[in-house]
MDTraj code that builds the backbone (N, CA, C; nanometers):
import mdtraj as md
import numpy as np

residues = "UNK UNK UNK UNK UNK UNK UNK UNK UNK UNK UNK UNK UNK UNK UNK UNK UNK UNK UNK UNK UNK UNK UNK UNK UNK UNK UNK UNK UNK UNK UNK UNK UNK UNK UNK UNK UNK UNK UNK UNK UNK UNK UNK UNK UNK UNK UNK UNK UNK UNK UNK UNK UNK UNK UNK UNK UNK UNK UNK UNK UNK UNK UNK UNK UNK UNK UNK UNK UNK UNK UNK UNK UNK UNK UNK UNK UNK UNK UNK UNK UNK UNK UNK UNK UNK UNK UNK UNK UNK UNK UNK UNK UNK UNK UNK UNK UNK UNK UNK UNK UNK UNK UNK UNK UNK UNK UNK UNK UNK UNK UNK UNK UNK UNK UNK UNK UNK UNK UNK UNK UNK UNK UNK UNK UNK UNK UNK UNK UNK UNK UNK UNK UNK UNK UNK UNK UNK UNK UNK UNK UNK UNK UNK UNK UNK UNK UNK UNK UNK UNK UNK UNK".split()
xyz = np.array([
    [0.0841, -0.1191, 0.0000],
    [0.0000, 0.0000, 0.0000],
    [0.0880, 0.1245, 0.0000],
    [0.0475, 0.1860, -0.0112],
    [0.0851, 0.3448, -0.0563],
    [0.0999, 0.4044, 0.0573],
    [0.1924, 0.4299, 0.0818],
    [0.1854, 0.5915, 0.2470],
    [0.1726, 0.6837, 0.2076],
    [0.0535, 0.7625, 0.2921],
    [0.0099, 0.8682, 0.2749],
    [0.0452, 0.9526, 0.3966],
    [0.0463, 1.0390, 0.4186],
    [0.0426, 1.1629, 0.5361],
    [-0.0780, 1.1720, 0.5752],
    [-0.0568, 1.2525, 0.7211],
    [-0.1810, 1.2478, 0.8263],
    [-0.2370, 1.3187, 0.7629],
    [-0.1958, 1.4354, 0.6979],
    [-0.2477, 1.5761, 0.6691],
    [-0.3697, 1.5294, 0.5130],
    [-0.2499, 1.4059, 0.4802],
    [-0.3712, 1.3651, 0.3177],
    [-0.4674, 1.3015, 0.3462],
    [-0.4472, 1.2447, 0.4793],
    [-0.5948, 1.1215, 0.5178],
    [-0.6815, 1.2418, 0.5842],
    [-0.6115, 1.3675, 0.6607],
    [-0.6937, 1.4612, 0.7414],
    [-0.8314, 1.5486, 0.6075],
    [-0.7289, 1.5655, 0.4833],
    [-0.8062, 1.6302, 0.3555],
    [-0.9308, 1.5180, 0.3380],
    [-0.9226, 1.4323, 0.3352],
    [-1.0743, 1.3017, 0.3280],
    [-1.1580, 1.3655, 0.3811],
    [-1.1291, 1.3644, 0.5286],
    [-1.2361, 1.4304, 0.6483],
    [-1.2535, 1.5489, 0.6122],
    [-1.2157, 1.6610, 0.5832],
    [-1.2313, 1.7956, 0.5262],
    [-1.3192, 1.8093, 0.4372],
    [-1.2837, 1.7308, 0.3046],
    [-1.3707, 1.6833, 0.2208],
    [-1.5794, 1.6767, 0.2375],
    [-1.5072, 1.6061, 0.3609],
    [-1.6282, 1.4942, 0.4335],
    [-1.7393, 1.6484, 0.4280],
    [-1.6389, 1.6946, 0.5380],
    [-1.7416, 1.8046, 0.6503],
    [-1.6464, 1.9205, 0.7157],
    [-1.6983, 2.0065, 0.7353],
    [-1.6405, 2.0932, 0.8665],
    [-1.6093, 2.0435, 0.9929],
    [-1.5310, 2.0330, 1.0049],
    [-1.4962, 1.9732, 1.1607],
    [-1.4041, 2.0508, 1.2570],
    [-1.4251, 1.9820, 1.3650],
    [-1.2987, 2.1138, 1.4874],
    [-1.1850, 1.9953, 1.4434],
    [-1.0733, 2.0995, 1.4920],
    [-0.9235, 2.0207, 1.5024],
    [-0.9337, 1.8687, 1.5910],
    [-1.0291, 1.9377, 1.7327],
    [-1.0297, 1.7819, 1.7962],
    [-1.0192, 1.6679, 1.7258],
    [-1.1792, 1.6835, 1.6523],
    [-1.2753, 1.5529, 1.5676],
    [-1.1839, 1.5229, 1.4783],
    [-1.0969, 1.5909, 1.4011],
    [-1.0319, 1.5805, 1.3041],
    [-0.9182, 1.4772, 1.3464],
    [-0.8511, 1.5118, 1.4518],
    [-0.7320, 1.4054, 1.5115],
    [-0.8155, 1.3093, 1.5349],
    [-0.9640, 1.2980, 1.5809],
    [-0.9757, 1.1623, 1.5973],
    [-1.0370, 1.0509, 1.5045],
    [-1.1022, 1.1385, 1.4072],
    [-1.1073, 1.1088, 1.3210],
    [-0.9435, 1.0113, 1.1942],
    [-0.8712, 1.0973, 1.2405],
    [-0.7586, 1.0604, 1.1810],
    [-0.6532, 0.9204, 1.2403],
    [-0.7218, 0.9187, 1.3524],
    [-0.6658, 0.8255, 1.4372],
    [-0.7287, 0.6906, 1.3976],
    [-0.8636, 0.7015, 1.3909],
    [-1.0123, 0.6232, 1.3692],
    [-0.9520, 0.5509, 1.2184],
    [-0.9135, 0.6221, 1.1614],
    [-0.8686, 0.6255, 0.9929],
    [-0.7333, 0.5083, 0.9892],
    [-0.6798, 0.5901, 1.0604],
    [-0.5275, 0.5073, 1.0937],
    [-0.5427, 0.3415, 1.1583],
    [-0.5574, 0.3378, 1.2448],
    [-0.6393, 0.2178, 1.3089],
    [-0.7690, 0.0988, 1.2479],
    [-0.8008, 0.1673, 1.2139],
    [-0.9112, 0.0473, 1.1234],
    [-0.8274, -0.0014, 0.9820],
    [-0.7437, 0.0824, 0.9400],
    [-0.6664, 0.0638, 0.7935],
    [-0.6001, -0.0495, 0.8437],
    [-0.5516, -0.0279, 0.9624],
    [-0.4608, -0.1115, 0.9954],
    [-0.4856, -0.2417, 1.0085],
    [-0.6173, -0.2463, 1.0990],
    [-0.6612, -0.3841, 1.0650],
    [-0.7530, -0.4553, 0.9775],
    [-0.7909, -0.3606, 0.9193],
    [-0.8873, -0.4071, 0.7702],
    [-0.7534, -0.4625, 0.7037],
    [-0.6787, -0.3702, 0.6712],
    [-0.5880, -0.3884, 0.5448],
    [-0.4767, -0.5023, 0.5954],
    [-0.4484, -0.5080, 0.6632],
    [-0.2896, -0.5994, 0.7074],
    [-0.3324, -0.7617, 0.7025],
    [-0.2406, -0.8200, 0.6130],
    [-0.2871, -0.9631, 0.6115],
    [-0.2327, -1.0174, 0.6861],
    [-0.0961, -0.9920, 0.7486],
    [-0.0100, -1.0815, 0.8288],
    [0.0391, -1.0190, 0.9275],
    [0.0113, -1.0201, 1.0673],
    [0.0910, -0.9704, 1.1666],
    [0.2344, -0.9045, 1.1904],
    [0.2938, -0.9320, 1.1206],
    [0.4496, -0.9574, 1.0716],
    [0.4767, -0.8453, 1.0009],
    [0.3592, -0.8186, 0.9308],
    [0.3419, -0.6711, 0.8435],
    [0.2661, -0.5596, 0.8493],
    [0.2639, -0.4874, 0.9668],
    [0.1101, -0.3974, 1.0165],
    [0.0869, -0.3078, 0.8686],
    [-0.0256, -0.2639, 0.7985],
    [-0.0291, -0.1806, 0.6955],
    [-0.0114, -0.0079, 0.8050],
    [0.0492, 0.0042, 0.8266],
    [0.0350, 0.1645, 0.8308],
    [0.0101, 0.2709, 0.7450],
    [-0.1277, 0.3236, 0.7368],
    [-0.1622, 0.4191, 0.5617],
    [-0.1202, 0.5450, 0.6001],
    [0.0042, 0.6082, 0.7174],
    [0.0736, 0.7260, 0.7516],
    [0.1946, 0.6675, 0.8128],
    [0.3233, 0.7448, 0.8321],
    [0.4361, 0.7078, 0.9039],
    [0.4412, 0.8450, 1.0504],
    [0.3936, 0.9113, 1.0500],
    [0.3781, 0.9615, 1.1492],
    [0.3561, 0.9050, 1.3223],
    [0.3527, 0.9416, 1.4144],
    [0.3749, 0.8908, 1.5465],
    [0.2713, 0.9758, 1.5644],
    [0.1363, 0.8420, 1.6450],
    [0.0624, 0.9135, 1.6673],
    [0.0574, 0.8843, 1.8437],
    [0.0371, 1.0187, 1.9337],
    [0.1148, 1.0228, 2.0729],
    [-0.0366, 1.0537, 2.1563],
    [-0.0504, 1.0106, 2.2798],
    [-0.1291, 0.9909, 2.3755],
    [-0.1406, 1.1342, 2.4799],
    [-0.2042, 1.2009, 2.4078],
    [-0.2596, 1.3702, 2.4701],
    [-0.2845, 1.3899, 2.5768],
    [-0.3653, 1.4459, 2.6336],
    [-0.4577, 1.4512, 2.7223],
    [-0.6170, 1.4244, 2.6669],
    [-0.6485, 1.5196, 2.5665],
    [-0.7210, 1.5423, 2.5524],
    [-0.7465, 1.3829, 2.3885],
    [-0.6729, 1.2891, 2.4140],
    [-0.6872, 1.1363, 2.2915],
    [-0.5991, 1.1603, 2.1941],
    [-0.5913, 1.1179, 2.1551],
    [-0.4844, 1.0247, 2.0284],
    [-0.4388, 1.1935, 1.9969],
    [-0.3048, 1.1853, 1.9444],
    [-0.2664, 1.3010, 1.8433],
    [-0.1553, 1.2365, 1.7494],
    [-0.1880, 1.3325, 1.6329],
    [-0.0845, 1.3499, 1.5275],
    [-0.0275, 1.5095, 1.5069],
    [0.1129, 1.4693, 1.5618],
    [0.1657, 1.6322, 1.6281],
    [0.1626, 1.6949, 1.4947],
    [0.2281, 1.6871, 1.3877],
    [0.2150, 1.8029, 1.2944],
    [0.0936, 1.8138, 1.2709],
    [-0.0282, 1.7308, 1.2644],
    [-0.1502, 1.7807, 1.2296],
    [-0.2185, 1.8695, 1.2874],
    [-0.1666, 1.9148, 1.4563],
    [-0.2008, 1.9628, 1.5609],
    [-0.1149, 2.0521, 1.5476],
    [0.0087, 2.1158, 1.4891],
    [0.0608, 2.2284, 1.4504],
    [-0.0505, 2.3249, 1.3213],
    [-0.0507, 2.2384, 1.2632],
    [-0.1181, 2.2583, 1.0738],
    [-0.2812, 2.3399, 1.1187],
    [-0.3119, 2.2889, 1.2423],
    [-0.4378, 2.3383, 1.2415],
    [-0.5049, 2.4019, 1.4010],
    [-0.3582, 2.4386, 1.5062],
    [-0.3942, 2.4915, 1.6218],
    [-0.4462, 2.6050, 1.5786],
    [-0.4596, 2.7125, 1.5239],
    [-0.5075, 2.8071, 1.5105],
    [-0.6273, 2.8843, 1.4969],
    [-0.7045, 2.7389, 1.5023],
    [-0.8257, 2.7188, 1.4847],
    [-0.8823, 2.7498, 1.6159],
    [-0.8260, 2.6592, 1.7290],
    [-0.8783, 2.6335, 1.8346],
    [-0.9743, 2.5443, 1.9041],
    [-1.0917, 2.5789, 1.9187],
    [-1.2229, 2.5334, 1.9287],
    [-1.3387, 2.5498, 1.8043],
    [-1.2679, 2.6246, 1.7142],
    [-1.3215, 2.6206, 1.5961],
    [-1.3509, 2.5522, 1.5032],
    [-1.4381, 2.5364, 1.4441],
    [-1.4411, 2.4070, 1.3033],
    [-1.3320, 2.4302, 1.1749],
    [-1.2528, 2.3999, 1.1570],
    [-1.2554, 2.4014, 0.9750],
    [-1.3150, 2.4047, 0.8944],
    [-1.2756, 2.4622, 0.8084],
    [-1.4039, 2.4697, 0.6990],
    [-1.3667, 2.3503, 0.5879],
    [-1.5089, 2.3115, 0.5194],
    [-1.5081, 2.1955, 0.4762],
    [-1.4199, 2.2577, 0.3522],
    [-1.3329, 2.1560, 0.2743],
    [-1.2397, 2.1269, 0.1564],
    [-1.3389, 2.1391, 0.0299],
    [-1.3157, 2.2395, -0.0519],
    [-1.3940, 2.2135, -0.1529],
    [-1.3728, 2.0745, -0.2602],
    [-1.2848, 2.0060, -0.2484],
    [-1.2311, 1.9003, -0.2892],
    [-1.1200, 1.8458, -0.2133],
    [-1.1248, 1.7057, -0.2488],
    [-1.0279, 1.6473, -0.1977],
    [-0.9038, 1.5873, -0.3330],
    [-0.7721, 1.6523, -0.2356],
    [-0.6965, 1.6129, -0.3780],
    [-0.6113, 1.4923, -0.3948],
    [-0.6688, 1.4268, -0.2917],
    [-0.5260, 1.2831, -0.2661],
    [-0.6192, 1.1739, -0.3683],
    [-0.5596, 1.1118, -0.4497],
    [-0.6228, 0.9912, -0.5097],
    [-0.6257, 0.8615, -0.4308],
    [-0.7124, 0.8607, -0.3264],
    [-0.6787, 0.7090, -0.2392],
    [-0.6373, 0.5691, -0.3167],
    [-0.6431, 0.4826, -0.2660],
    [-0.6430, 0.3294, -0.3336],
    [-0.7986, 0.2972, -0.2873],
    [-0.8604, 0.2100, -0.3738],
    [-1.0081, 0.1795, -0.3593],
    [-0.9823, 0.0746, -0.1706],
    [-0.8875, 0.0019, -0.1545],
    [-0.9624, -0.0299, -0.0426],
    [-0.9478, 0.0518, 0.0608],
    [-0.8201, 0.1687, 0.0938],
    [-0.8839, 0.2856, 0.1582],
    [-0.9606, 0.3854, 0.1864],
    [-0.9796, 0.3681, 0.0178],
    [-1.0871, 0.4657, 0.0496],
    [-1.2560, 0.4389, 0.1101],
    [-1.2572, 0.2829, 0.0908],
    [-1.3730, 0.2379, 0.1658],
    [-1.3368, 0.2420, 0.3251],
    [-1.2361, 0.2360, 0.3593],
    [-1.2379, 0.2291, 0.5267],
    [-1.2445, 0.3870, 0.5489],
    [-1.1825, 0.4586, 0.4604],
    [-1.1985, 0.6236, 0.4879],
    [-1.3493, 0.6645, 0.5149],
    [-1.4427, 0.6112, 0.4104],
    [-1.6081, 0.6593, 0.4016],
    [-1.6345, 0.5408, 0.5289],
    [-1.5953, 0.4245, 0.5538],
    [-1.6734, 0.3807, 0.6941],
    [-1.6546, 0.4599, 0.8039],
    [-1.5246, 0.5106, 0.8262],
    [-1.4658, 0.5578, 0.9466],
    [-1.5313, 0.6862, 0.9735],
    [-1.6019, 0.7763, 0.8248],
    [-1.6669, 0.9186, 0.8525],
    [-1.8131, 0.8356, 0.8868],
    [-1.8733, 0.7400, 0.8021],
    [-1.9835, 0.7137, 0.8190],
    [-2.0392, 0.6625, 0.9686],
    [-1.8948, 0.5911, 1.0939],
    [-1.9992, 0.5798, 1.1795],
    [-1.9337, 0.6361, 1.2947],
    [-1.8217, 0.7618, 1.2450],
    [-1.7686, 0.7952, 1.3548],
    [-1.7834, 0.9985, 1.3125],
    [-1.8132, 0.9945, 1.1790],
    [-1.8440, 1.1477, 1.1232],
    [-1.9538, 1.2160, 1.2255],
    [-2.0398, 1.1518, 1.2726],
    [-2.1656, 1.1937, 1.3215],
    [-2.1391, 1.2716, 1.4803],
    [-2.0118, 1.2014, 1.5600],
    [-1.9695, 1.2395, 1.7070],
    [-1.9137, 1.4147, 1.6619],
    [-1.9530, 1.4196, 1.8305],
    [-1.8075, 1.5979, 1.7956],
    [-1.7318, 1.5389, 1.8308],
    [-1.6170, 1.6435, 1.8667],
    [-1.5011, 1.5571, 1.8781],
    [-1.5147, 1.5512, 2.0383],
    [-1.5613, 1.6104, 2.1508],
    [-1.5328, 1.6017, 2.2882],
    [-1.6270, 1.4521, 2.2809],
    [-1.7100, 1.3789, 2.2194],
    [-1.7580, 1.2699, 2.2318],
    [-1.6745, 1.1403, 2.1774],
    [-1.5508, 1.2203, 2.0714],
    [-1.4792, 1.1199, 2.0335],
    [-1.3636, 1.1275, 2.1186],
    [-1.2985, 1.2030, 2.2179],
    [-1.1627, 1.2297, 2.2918],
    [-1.2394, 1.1167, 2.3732],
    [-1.3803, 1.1341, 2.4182],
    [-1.4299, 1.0504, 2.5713],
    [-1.3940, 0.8536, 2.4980],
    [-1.4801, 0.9055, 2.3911],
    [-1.4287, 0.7324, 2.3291],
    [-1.3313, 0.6775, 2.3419],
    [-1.2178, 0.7562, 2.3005],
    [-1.0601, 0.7156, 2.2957],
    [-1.0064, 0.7021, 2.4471],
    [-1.0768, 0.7574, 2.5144],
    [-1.0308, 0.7323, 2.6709],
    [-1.0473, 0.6463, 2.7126],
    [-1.1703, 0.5990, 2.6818],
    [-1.2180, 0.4517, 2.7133],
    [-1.1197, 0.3396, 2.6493],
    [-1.0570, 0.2996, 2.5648],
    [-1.0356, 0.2436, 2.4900],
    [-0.8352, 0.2112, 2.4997],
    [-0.8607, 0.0915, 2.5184],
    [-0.6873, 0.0241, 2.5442],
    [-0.5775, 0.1074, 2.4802],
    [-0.5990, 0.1628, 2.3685],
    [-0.4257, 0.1851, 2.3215],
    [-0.4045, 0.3211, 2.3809],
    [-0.4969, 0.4296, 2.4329],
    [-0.4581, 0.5184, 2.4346],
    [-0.4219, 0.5082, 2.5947],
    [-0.5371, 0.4530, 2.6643],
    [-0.5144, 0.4325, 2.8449],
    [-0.3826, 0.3363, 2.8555],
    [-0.3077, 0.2552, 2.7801],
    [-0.1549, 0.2023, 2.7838],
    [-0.0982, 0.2957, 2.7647],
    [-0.0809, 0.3914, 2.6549],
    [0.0371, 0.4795, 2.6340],
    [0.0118, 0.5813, 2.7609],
    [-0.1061, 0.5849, 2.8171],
    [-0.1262, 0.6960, 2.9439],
    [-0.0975, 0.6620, 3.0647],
    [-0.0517, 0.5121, 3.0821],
    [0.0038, 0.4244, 3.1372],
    [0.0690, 0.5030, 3.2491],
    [0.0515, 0.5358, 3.3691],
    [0.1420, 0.6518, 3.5255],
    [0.1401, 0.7639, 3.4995],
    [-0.0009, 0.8393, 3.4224],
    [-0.0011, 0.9681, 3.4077],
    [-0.1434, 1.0074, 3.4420],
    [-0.1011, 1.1496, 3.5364],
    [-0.2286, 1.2398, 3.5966],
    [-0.2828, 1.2249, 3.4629],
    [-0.4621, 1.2473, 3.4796],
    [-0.5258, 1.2752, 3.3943],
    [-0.4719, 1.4183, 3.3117],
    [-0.4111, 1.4912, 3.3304],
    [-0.3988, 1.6662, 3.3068],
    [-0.2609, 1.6831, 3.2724],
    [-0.2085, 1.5467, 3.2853],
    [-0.0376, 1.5116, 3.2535],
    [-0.0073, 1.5181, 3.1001],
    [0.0932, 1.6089, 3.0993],
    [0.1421, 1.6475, 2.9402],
    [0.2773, 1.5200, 2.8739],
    [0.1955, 1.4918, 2.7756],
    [0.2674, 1.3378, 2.7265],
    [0.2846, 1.3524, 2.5985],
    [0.3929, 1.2860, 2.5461],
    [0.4405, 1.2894, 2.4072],
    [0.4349, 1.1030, 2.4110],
    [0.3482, 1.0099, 2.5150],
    [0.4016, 0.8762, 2.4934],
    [0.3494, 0.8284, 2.2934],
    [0.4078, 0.7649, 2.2996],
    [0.3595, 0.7588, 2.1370],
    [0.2729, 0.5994, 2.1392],
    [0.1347, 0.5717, 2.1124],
    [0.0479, 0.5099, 2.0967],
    [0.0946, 0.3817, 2.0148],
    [0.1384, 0.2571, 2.0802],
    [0.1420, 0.1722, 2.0131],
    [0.1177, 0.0288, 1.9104],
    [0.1234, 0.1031, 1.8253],
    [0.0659, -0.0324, 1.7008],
    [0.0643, -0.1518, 1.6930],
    [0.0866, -0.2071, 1.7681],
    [0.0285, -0.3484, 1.7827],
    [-0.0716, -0.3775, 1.9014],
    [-0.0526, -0.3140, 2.0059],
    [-0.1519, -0.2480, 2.0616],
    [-0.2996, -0.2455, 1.9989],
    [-0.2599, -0.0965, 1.9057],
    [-0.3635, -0.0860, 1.8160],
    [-0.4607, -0.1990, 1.7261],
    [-0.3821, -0.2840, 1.7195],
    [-0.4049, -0.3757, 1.5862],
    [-0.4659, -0.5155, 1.6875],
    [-0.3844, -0.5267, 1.7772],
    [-0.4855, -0.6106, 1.8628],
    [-0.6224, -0.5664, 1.9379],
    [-0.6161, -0.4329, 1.9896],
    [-0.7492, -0.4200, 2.0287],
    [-0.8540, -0.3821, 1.9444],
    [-0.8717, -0.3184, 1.8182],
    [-0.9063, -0.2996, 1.6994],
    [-0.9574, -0.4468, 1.6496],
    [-0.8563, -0.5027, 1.6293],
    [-0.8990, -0.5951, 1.5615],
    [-0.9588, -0.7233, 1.6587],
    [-0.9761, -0.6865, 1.7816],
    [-1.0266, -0.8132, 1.8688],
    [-1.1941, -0.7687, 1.8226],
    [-1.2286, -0.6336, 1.7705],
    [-1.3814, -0.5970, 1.7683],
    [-1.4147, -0.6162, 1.6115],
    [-1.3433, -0.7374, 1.5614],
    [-1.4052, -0.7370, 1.4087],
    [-1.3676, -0.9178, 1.4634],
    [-1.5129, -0.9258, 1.3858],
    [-1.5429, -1.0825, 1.4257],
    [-1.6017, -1.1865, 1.3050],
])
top = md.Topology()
chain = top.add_chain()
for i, resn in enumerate(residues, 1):
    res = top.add_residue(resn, chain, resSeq=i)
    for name in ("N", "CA", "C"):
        top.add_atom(name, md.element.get_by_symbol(name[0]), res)
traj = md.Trajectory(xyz[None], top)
């Protein structure tokens, strides 16, 4: 498969809708993670569809340059992409439209609460105050096992 950047899988979601920076990282995370285990045939070989390090916030999953590219925003939405210019591969781009279709609908403070709940990010948060500033970086096999323990 093809590597793409956070910022080209982030243009999908843009595409999608207006979204805040939050929804957008988690969205992008959501993106990252299901690719991984939709797409990967062999353990041995995780598909990663970004090379970026995605690191355990406070506030859920991040992808630090994406969170440079678009602090400025704030609490603000983005405005939706009048197009999207990345040419996916057809089987990403079906996990791209699942991942808006059943995770597009949350804001993002409903998707940070999700990710809290949820193994890879509470490991990398692993001896840290809730309010504790972390660069731990979220790990992929991790990912790929708890992800993929919910596809049956």
């Amino acid at each position: 498969m093809t590597a793409y950047s956070a910022t080209q899988i982030a243009d999908f979601f843009l595409f999608k809708g207006s979204v805040s920076p939050k929804k957008l990282q988690k969205l992008v995370y959501y993106a990252y993670s299901w690719a991984m285990v939709l797409l990967t045939e062999t353990e041995e070989e995780l598909v990663k569809i970004f090379d970026e390090p995605i690191e355990a916030w406070v506030h859920g999953p991040v992808v630090a340059n994406l969170y440079e590219e678009f602090k400025t925003y704030g609490y603000r939405d983005i405005e939706k992409a009048e197009e999207c210019q990345v040419d996916f591969d057809e089987e990403l781009l079906d996990v791209l439209e699942q991942v808006w279709n059943i995770y597009g609908g949350f804001t993002g403070n409903q998707l940070e609460q999700l990710t809290h709940n949820e193994t890879p990010w509470i490991e990398a948060r692993k001896g840290l105050g809730p309010l504790d500033s972390s660069r731990n970086k979220i790990n992929d096999n991790i990912i790929f096992t708890y992800y993929g323990s919910k596809v049956s």
